[in-house]
C-alpha positions in Angstrom: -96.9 -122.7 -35.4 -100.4 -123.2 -35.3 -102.5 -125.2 -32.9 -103.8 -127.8 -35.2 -100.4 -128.0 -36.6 -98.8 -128.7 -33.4 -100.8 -131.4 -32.6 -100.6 -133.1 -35.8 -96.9 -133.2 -35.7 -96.8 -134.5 -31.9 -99.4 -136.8 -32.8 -97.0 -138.6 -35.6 -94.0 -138.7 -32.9 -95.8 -140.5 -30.7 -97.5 -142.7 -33.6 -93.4 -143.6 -35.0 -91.8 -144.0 -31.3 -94.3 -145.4 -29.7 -95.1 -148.2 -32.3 -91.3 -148.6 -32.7 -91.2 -149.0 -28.7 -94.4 -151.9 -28.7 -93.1 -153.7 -31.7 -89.1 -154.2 -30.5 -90.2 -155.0 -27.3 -93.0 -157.0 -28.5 -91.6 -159.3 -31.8 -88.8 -160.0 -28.9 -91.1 -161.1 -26.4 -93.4 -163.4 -28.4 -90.5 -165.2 -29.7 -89.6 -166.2 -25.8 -93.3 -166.5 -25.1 -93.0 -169.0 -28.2 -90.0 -171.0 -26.7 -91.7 -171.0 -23.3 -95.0 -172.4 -24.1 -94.1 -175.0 -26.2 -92.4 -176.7 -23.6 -93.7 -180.0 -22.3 -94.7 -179.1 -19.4 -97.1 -175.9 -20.4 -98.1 -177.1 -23.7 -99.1 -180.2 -22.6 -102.3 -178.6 -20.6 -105.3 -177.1 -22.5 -104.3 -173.4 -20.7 -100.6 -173.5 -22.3 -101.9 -174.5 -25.9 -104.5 -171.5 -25.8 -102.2 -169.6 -24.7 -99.4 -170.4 -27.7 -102.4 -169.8 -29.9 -102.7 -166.2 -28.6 -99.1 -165.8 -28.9 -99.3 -166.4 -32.7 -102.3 -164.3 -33.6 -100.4 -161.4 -31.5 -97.2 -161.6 -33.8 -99.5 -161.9 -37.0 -101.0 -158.4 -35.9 -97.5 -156.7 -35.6 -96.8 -158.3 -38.7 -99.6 -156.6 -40.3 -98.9 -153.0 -38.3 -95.9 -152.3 -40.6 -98.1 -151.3 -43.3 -99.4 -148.5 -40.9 -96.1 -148.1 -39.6 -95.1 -147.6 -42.8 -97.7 -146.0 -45.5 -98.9 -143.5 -42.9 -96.7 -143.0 -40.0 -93.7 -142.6 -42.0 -96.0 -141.5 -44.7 -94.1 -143.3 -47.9 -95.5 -143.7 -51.2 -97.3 -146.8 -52.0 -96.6 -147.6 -55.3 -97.9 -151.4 -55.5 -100.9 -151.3 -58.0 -102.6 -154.0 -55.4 -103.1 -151.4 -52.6 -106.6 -152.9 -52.5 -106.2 -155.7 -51.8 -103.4 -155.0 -49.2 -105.8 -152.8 -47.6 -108.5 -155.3 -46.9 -105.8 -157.8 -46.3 -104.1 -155.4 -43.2 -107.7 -154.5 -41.9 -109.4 -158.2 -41.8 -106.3 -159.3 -39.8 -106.0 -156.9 -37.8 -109.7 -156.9 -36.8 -109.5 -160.5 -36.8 -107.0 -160.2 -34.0 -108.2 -157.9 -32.5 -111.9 -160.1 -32.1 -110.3 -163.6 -31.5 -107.4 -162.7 -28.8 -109.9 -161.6 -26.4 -112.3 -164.2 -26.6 -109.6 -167.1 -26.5 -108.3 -165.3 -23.5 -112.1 -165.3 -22.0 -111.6 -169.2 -22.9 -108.7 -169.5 -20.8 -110.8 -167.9 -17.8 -113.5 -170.4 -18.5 -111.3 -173.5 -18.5 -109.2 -172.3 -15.1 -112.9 -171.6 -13.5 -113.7 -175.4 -13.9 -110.5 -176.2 -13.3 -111.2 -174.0 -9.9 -115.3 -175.2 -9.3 -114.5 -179.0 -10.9 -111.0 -179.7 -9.2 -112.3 -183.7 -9.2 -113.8 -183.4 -12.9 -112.3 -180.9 -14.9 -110.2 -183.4 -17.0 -113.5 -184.5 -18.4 -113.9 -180.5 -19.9 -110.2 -179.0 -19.8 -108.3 -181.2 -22.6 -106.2 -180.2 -25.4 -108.6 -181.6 -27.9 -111.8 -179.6 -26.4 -109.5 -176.9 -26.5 -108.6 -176.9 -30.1 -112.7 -177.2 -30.7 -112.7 -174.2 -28.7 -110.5 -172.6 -30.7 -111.4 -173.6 -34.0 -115.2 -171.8 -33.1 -114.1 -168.8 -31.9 -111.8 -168.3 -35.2 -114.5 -169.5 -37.5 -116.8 -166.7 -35.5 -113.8 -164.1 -35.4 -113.6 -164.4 -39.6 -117.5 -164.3 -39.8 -117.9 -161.5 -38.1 -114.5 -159.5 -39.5 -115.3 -160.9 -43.1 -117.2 -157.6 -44.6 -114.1 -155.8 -44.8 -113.2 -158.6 -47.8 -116.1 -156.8 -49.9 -115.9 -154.9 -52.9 -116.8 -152.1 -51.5 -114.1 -151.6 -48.7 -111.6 -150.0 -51.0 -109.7 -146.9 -49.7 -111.6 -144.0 -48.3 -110.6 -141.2 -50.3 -109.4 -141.4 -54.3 -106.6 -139.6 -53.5 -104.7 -141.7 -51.2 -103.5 -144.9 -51.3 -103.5 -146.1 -47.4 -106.2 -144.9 -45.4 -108.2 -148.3 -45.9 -112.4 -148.3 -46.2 -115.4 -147.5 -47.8 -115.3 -144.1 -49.8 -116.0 -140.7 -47.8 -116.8 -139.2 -50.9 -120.0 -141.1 -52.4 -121.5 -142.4 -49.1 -123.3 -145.7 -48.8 -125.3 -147.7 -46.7 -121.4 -149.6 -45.7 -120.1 -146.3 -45.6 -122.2 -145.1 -42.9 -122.0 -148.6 -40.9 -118.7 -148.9 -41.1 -117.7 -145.5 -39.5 -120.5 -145.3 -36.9 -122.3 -149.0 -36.1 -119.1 -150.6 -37.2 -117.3 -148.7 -34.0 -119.9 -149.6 -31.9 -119.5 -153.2 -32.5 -116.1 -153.6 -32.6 -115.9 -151.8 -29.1 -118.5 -154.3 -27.5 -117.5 -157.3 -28.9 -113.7 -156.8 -28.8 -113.2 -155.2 -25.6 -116.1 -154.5 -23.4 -118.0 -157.9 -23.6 -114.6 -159.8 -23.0 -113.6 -157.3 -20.1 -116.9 -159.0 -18.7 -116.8 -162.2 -19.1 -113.2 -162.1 -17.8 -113.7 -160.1 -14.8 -116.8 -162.2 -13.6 -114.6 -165.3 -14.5 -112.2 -163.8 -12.1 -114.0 -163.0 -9.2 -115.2 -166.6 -9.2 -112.0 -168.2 -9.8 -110.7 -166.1 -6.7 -113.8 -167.3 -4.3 -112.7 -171.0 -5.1 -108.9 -170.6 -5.0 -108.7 -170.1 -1.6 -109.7 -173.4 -0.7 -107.1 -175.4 -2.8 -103.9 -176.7 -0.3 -101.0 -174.9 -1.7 -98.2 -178.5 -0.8 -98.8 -180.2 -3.8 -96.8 -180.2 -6.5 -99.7 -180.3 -9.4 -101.9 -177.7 -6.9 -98.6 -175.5 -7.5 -98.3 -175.9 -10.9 -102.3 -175.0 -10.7 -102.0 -172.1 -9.5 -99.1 -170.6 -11.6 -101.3 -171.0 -14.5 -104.2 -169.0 -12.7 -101.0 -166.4 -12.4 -100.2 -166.5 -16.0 -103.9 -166.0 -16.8 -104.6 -163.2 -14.0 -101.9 -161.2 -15.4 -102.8 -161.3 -19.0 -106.1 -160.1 -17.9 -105.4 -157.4 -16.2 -102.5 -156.2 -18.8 -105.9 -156.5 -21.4 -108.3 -154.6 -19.1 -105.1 -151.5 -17.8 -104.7 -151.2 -22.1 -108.2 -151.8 -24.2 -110.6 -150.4 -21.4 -109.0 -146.5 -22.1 -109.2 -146.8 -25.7 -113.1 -148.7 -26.1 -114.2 -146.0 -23.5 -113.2 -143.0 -25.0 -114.0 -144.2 -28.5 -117.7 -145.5 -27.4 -117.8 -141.6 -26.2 -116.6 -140.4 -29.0 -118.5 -142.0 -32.0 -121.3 -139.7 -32.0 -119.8 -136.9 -31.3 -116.8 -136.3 -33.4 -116.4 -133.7 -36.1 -113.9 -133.9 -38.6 -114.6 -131.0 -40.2 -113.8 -128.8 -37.0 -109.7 -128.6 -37.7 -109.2 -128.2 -33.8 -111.5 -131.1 -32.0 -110.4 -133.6 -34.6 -107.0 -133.2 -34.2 -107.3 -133.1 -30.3 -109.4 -136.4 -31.1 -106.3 -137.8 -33.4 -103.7 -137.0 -30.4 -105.9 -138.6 -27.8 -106.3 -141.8 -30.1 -102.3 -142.0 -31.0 -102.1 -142.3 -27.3 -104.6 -144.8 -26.2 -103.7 -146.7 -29.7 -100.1 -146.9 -27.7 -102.2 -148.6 -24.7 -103.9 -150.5 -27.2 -100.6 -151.9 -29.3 -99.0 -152.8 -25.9 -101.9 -155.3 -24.8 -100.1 -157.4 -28.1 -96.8 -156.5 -27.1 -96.2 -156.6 -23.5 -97.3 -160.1 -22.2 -93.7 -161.9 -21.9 -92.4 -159.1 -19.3 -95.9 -159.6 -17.7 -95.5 -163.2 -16.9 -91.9 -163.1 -16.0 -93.0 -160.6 -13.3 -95.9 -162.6 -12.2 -94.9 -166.5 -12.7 -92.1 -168.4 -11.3 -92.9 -171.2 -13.4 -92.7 -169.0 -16.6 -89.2 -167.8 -15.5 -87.8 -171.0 -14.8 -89.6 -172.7 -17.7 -87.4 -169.9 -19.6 -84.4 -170.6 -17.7 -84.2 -174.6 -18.3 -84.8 -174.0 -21.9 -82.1 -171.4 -22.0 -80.0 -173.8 -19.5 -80.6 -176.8 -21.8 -79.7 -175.3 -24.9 -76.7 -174.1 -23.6 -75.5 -177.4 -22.2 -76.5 -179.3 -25.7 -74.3 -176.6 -27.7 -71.3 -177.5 -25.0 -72.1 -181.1 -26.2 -72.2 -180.5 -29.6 -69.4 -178.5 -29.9 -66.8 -180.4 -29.0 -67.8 -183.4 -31.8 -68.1 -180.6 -34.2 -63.9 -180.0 -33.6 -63.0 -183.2 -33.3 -64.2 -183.9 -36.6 -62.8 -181.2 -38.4 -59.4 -182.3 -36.9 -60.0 -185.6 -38.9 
């Protein structure tokens, strides 16, 4: 077997297992991280509600993953005649994800650092309904900047298949050429590298400050799980989106796909950081139970208290049936 061969078929094997690994493990751990932050006592603080938020926008890009799971990884027909419009659908939300889950999580950094700088006067800034502007702007940014991808002109990128999503590589434009080199570039800064930034500065202020606050209380506590639930997320972002922005800023310029061998040593390298990438959506439930006692016993009561209303329910149930 040949060299490029080789690597094309270990590059598919770890494409199927590996998204078949991050999307078990993830579905199943954004449902919990769905029970566990709509609890009272997370949701009710503007952290908990971006955090929820994050949690959605991560299971709407597994959702839309099947397709690649699916059309190229498994490599079935598509047969629907509105591939088109599938294929800008599955791109625009999965770059729109891909742009507003970093920068809400930069906003969760920004709210505990006033929280951590402000302690007497963040409940002026930090509230649920300055939040949900927050929110609202980055999304309304996130679609702006994403929307080119709804054009005319972003079909599928060669006539002869029906799932490789953008511009045409056969009659190149003016998109086409943005699209596969600035494009990249963009995408890299905005979605990972400017994020990573704002995020790790946020950090190291947030850890000057914490040192001061008095660990008795029972709200200073609470406090400082969330800065635990928001450390760990952002260092589960930087471990799996650094990897895969770094080599693909490297490798925008100089990548060949014309050369069988580099291109496929460039597809193996990007199944594998893609893996990385994938598990920034999927891994942040098993993150926070590691890292937060509040997140584990939040999980715990919920489980706790639906068991004890089924016990209560039960019972009626049988008696009534008896009648």
């Amino acid at each position: 077997m040949s060299s490029p061969v080789r690597a094309s078929t270990v590059t598919a094997n770890i494409s199927i297992y590996g998204y078949g690994f991050t999307f078990i493990f993830g579905i199943i751990g954004h449902i919990l991280n769905i029970i566990t932050f709509t609890r009272r006592q997370i949701r009710s603080t503007s952290t908990g509600l971006v955090f929820l938020i994050i949690t959605i926008f991560d299971i709407c890009y597994f959702s839309m993953s099947i397709y690649d799971f699916l059309f190229i990884n498994l490599n079935l027909p598509q047969t629907d005649p509105n591939y088109i419009f599938l294929c800008r659908l599955r791109t625009f939300i999965i770059n729109f994800v891909q742009t507003v889950s970093p920068w809400l999580l930069v906003c969760i950094a920004i709210d505990r650092l006033l929280r951590a700088r402000s302690p007497h006067h963040y409940k002026i800034w930090c509230t649920k309904q300055n939040a949900a502007l927050v929110i609202f702007l980055i999304i309304t940014c996130s679609v702006a900047f994403n929307s080119h991808v709804l054009k005319n002109s972003f079909t599928t990128a060669f006539p002869t298949s029906h799932v490789i999503c953008g511009p045409s590589r056969i009659n190149t434009t003016n998109y086409a050429v943005f699209y596969y080199t600035t494009w990249t570039f963009l995408q890299i800064c905005i979605n990972i590298l400017l994020p990573a930034l704002c995020m790790i500065l946020s950090a190291m202020v947030i850890c000057q400050k914490v040192q001061h606050i008095v660990v008795t209380r029972r709200k200073q506590q609470f406090q400082k799980q969330m800065l635990l639930l928001m450390f760990s997320k952002i260092v589960l972002f930087l471990i799996c989106t650094l990897p895969y922005g770094a080599y693909r800023m490297a490798t925008i310029a100089s990548i060949d796909p014309n050369s069988p061998v580099e291109y496929e040593k460039f597809l193996l390298i990007t199944a594998i950081l893609t893996i990385f990438l994938n598990a920034n959506y999927s891994l942040t439930f098993y993150v926070h139970c590691l890292t937060s006692s509040l997140f584990r016993k939040t999980l715990s009561d919920t489980f706790k208290y639906c068991y004890r209303r089924t016990n209560r329910i039960l019972p009626l149930v049988r008696s009534i049936n008896r009648l």
